[in-house]
ROKOLBA-920065 format. One line per field, with one value per residue (C-alpha): residue number from 1; residue in three letters; z, x, y. Coordinates in nm, 2 decimals. Example, Ala and Ser with C-alpha at 12.3 -4.5 7.8 and 13.67 -1.06 7.14 Angstrom:
<pts>
num 1	2
residuo ALA	SER
pz 0.78	0.71
px 1.23	1.37
py -0.45	-0.11
</pts>
This chain:
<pts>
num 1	2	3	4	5	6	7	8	9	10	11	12	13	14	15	16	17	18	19	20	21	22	23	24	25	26	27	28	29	30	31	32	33	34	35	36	37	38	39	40	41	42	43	44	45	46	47	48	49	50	51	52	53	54	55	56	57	58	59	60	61	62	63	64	65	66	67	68	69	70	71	72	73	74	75	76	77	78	79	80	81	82	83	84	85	86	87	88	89	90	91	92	93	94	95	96	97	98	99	100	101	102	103	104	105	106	107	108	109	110	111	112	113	114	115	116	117	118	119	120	121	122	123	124	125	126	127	128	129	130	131	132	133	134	135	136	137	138	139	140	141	142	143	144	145	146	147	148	149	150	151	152	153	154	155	156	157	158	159	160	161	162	163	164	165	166	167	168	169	170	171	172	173	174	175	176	177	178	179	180	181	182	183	184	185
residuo UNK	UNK	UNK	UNK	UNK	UNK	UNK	UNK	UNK	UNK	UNK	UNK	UNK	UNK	UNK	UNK	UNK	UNK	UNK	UNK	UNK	UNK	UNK	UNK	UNK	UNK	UNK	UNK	UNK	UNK	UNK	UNK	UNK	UNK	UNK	UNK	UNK	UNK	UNK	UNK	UNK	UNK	UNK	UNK	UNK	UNK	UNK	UNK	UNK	UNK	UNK	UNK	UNK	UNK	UNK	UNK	UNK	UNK	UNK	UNK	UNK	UNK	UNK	UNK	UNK	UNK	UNK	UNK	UNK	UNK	UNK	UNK	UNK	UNK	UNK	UNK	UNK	UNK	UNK	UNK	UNK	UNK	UNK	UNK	UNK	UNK	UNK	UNK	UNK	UNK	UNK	UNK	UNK	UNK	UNK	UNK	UNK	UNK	UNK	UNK	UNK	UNK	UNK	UNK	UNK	UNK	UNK	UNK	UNK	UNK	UNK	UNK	UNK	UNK	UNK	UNK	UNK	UNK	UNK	UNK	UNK	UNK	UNK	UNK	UNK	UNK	UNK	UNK	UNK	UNK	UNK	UNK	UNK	UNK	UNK	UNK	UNK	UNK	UNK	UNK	UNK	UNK	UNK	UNK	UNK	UNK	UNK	UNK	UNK	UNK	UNK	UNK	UNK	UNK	UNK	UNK	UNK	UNK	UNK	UNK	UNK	UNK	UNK	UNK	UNK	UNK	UNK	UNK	UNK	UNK	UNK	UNK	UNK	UNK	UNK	UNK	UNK	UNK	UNK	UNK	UNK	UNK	UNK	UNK	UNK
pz 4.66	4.91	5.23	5.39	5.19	5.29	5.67	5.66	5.49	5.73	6.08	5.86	5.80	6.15	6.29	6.07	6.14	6.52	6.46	6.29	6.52	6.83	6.67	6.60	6.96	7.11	6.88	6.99	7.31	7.32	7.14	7.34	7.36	7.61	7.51	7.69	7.46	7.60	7.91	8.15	8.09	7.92	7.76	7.42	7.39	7.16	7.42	7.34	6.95	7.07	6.68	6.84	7.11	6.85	6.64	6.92	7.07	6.70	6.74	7.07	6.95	6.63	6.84	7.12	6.83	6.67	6.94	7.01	6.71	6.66	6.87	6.67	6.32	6.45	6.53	6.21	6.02	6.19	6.20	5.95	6.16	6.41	6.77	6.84	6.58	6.58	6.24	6.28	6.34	5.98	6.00	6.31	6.17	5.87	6.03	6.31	6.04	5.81	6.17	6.27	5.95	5.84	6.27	6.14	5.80	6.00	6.23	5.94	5.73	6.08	6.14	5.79	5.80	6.13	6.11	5.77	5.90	6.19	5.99	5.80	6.07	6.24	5.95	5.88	6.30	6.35	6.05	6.17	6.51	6.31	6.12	6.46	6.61	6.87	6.89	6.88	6.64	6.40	6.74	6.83	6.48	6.43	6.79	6.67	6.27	6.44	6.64	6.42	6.17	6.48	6.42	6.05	6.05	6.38	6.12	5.82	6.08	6.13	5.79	5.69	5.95	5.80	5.50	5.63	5.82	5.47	5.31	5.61	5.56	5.18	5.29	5.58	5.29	5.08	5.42	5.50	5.14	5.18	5.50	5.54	5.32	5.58	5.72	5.37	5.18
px 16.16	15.88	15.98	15.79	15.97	16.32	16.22	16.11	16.39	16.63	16.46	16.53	16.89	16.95	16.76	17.00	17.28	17.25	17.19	17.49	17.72	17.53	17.66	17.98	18.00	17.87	18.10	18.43	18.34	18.27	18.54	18.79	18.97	19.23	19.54	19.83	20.10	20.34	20.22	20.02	19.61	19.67	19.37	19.32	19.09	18.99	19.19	19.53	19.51	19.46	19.34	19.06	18.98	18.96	18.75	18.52	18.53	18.44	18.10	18.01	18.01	17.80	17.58	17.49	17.48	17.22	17.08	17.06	16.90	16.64	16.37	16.41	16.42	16.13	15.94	15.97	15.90	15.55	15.46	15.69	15.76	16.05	16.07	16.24	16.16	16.54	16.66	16.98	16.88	16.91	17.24	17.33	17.23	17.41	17.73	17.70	17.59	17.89	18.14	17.98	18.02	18.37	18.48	18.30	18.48	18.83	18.72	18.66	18.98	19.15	18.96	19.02	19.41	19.52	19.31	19.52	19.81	19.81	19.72	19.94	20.19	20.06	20.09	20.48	20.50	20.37	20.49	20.82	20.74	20.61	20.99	21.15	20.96	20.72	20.41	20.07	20.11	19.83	19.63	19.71	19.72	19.35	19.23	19.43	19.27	18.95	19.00	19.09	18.82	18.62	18.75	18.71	18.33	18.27	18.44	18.20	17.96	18.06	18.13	17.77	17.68	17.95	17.75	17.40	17.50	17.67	17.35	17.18	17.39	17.30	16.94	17.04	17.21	16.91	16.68	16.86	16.89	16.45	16.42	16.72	16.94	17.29	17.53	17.66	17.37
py 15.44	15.57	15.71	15.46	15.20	15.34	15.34	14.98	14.89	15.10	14.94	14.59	14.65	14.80	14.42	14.24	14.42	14.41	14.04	13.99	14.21	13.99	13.67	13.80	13.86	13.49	13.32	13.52	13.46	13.08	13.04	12.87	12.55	12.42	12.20	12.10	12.02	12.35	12.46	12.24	12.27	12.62	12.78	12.95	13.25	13.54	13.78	13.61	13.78	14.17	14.19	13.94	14.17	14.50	14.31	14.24	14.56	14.64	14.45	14.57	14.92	14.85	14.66	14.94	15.24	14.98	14.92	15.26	15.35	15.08	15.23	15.57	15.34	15.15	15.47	15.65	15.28	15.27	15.70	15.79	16.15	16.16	16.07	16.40	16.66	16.81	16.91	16.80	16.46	16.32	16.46	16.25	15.95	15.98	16.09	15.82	15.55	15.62	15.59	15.30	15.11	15.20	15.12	14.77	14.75	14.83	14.53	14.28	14.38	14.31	14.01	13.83	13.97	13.80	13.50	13.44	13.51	13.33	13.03	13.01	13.04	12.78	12.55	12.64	12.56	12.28	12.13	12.23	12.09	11.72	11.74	11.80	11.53	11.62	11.41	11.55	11.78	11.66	11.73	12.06	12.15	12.05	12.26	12.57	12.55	12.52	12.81	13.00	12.90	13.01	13.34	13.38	13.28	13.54	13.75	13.70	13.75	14.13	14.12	14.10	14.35	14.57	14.48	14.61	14.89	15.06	14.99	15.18	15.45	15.49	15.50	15.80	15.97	15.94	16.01	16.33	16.48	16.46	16.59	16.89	17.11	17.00	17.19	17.29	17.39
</pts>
């Protein structure tokens, strides 16, 4: 593959990849919902799971390294020479690209594992509740399986970012073994 080929594809990636972490952002956010069945008018959000927040906060910092990096990506994509001729550079990328997608890889394991989790507690709840005899239960169960499908497609969102920023980092590796001989050799 052409260096011009491996920068295109590398400003690509980063696009998707800060499009990805941007949607896994909007739908954490928006998701919400507010129900009434324990505490009067109480509302539900992506804070009350703090594996919610970290997998947010996850995102956010993908997204500004990305975004970050895109007008250096987009530079080299169109000149194919660096914005700022630094040797060490490569080496930056590669060691910030690698950080940045194992942070979003810790996010999505986290993500997927709670959302599970707290599914299927929910389930053995409010079934519970239903045997006990509350009313509403079919309700609240549907707003809290929605929420937390909510959560496990904001997940697969970061999850392909996860995806695109790894493959970015293969193409740094492959970038910086062209351009320097590392700290190490």
């Amino acid at each position: 593959m052409g260096s011009r080929a491996i920068a295109i594809s590398t400003l690509v990636l980063r696009i998707f990849t800060l499009l990805a972490l941007v949607a896994c952002v909007v739908l954490f956010i928006t998701n919400t919902f507010r129900y009434a069945m324990f505490d009067a008018g109480s509302k539900v959000t992506f804070k009350d799971l703090t594996t919610y927040r970290f997998v947010l906060s996850t995102a956010v910092i993908g997204a500004a390294y990305t975004l970050l990096q895109l007008p250096f990506a987009l530079y080299y994509a169109l000149t194919e020479k660096r914005l700022i001729k630094v040797d060490i550079l490569p080496e930056l990328d590669l060691y910030g690209d690698k950080i940045i997608a194992f942070l979003l890889a810790s996010g999505v394991g986290a993500g997927f594992a709670v959302s599970v989790e707290i599914k299927s507690l929910l389930k053995d709840l409010f079934d519970a509740f239903a045997l006990a005899g509350f009313q509403d239960t079919e309700d609240s169960k549907a707003l809290y399986d929605n929420f937390i499908n909510k959560g496990i497609i904001a997940t697969s969102a970061l999850a392909f970012g996860f995806v695109c920023m790894a493959l970015v980092s293969v193409l740094s590796s492959v970038n910086r073994t062209k351009t320097t001989k590392g700290f190490f050799g």
